[in-house]
C-alpha positions in Angstrom: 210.1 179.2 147.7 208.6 175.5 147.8 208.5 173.1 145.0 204.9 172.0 144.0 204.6 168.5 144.1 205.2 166.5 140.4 201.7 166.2 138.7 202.6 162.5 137.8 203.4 161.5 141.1 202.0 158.3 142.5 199.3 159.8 144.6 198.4 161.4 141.5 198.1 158.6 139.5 196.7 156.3 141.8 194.1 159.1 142.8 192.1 159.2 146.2 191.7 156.0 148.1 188.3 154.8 148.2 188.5 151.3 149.2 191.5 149.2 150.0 192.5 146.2 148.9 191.1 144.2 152.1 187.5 145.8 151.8 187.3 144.4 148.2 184.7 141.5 147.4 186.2 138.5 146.2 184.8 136.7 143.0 184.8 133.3 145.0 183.9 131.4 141.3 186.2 133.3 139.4 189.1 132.0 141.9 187.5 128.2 141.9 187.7 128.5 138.4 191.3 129.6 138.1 192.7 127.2 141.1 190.8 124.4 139.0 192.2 124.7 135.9 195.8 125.5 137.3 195.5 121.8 138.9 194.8 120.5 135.8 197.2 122.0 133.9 199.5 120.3 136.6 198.3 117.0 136.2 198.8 117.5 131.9 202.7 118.7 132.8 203.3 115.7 135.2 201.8 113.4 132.5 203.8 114.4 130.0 206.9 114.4 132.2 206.0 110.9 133.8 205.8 110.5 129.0 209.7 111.6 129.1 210.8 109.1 132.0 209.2 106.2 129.8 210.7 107.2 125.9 214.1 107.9 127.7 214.6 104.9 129.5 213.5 103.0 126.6 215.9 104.4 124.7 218.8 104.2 126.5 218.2 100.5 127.2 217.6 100.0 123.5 221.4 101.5 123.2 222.4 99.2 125.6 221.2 96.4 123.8 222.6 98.0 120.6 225.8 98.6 121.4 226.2 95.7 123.6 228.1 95.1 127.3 231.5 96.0 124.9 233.2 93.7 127.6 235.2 91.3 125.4 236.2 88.3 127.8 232.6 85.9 126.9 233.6 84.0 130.1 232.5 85.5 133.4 234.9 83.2 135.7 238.2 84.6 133.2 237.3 88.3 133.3 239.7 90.9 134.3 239.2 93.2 137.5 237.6 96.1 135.9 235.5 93.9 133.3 233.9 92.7 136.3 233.2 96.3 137.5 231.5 97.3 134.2 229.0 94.0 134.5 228.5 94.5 138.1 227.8 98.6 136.9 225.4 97.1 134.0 223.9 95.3 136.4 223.0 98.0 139.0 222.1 100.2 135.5 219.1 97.6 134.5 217.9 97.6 137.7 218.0 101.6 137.8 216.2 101.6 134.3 213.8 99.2 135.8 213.0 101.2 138.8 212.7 104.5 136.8 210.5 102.7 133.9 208.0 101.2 136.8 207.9 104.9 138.5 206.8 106.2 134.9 204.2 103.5 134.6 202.9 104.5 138.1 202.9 108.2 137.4 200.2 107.5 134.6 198.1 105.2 137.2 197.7 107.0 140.3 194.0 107.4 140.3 193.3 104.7 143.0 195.0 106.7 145.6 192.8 107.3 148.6 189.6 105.5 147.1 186.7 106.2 149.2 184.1 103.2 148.8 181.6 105.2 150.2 182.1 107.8 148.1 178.9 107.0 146.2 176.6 107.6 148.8 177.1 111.4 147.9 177.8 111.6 144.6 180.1 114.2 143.4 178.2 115.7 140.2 181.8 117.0 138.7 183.6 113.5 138.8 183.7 111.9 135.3 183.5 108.4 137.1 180.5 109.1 138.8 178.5 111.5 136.3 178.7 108.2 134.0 177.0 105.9 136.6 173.8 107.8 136.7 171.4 108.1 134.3 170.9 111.0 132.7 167.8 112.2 133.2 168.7 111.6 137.1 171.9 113.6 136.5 170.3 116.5 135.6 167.6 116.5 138.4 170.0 116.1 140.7 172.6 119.0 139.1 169.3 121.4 138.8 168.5 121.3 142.6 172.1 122.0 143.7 172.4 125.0 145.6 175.1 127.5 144.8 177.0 126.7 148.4 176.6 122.7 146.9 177.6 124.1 143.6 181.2 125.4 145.0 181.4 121.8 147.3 180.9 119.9 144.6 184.1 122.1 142.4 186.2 122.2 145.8 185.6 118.4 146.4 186.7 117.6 142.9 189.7 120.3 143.0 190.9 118.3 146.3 190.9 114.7 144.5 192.5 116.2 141.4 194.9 117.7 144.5 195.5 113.8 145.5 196.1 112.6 142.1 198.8 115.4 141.5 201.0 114.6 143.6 200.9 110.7 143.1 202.3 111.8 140.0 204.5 114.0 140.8 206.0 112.0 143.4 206.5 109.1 140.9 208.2 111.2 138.6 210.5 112.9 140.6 211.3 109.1 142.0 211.6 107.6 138.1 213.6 111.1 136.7 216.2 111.0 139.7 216.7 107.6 139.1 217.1 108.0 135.3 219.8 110.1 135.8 221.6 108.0 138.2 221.6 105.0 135.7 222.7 107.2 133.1 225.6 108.0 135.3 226.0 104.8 135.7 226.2 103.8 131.9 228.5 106.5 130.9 230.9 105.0 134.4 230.8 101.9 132.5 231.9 103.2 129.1 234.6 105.3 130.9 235.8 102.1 132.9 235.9 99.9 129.4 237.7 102.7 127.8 240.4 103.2 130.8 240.7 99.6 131.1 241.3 98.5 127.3 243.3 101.3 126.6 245.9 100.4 129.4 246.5 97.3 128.1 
């Protein structure tokens, strides 16, 4: 005697087939709308990360200057071996610090990358920039007689530059937060190499 077949089974549930997934119209504007904002939201994560690379390294050279060099000898030509090593290692540090701090600063300023001077002959009616050096009676004319294909251009062209800008930043601060943990390496070395060094003596 056969089984019948389970009355929750997935061809149950799912029902008859009618269309498949490749046959089914895709809402072009809803997906414009959705890779538009996910850019943006991007952008807001890299700032705030490109925020983090700034406060931390200005913090750990303000505990630098805090707690000082703790290399005791005032005299570089009498220091000892690994007094040397720590100043040579506080030295590579600032310049670290530097280099991380100037990759933050660039992480908030990439917005000149790939600048198209004749990008004003067609003006994109999306671009903040732009929309502000029109008047605004023009502005709207000029919106108004957009087409719907000119409509999605317009969104696309603006969703590549934001593109552009994205990873400028993200590039910056993956540059500034690799190298602000590599100078904080090389801080807590130093400390390590002051506290083996005094501690032998």
């Amino acid at each position: 005697m056969q089984k019948s077949e389970p009355s929750n089974s997935a061809a149950n549930l799912l029902g008859a087939v009618t269309m498949l997934v490749k046959d089914t119209q895709v809402d072009v504007t809803r997906l414009i709308y959705m890779l538009y904002q996910d850019v943006e939201q991007q952008i807001n994560r890299a700032d705030l990360k490109a925020q983090i690379t700034l406060s931390t390294s200005a913090v750990l050279m303000a505990m630098l200057v805090n707690l000082g060099t703790g290399v005791r000898t005032p005299n570089f030509d009498q220091m000892q071996v690994f007094e040397g090593v720590v100043v040579l290692l506080y030295l590579l540090f600032i310049f670290c610090m530097s280099y991380a701090f100037a990759r933050g600063i660039a992480a908030a300023f990439p917005r000149s990358v790939n600048k198209n001077s004749a990008a004003n002959c067609h003006p994109n009616l999306y671009f903040s920039a732009q929309i502000a050096a029109i008047p605004g009676d023009e502005y709207g004319d000029l919106f108004c007689r957009q087409s719907n294909d000119g409509v999605k251009r317009s969104v696309l062209g603006q969703i590549h530059s934001k593109s552009i800008v994205l990873e400028a930043k993200l590039h910056n601060v993956r540059k500034g937060m690799k190298c602000l943990l590599f100078s904080f390496g090389l801080w807590i070395v130093a400390r390590l190499v002051l506290l083996v060094g005094y501690g032998v003596q």
